[in-house]
C-alpha positions as CSV (number, residue, x, y, z in Angstrom):
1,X,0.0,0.0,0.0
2,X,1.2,3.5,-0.5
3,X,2.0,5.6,2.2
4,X,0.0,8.4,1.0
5,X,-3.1,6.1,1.0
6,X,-2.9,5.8,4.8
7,X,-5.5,7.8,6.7
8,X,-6.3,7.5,10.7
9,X,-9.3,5.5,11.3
10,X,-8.7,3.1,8.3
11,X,-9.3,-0.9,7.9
12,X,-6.2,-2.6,7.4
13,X,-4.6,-5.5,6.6
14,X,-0.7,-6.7,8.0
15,X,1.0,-8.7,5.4
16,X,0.9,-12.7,5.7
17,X,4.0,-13.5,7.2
18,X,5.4,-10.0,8.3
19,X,8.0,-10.2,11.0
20,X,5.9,-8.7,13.7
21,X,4.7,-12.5,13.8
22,X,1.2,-10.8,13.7
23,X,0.7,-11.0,9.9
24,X,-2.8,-11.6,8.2
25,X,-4.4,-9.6,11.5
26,X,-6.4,-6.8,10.9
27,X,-6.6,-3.3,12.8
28,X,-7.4,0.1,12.7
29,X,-5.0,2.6,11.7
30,X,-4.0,5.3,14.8
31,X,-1.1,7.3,13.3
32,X,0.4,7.9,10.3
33,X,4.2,9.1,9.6
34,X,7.5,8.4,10.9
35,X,8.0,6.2,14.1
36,X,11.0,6.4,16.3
37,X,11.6,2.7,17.1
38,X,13.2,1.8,20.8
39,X,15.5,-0.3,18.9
40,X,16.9,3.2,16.8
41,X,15.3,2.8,13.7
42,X,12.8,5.1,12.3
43,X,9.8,3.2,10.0
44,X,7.6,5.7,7.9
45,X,4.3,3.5,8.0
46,X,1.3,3.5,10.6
47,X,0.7,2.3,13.6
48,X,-1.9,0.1,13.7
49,X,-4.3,-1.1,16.8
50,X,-5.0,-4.6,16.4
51,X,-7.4,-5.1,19.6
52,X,-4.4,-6.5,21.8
53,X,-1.9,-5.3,24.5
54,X,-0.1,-2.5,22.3
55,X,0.2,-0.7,18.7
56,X,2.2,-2.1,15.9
57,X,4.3,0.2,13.9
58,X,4.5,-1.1,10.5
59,X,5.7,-0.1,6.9
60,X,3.3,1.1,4.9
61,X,4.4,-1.5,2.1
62,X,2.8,-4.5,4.2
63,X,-0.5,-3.4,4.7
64,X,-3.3,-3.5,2.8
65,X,-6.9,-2.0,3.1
66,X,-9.5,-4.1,4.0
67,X,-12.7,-3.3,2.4
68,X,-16.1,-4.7,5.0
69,X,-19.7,-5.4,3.7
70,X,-22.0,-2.8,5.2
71,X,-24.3,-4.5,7.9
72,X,-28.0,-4.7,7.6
73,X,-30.7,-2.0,8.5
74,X,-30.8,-2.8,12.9
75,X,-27.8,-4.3,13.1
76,X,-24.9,-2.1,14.7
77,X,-21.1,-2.7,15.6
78,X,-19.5,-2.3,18.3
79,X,-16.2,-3.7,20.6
80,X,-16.4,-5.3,24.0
């Protein structure tokens, strides 16, 4: 995906197989730009909420968006 094509809030996709060890997952996109990284490296990507203790910084090149069928008239979504 291009890094341009990232916006907060967005449906995404981690690459099968990325090194995170969290690959095929989907999450929500919280920030978009360059993340300083504890080990010293810098990744320009998102990071991405996945629904479990902590955020993912990833490259943009291994997400992808993930498109959802709209629910029905009376149904709503929601997370617990």
């Amino acid at each position: 995906m291009n890094y341009e094509d990232l916006t907060p809030g967005m449906l995404v996709r981690i690459a099968p197989g990325h090194q995170s060890g969290y690959g095929g997952r989907t999450g929500h996109v919280i920030r978009v730009g360059a993340v300083d990284l504890l080990s010293g490296g810098t990744i320009t990507g998102a990071l991405v909420d996945i629904g479990e203790g902590g955020l993912l910084a990833v490259k943009a090149e291994a997400l992808e968006p993930v498109e959802l069928d709209p629910l029905q008239p009376g149904w709503a979504e929601f997370e617990v």
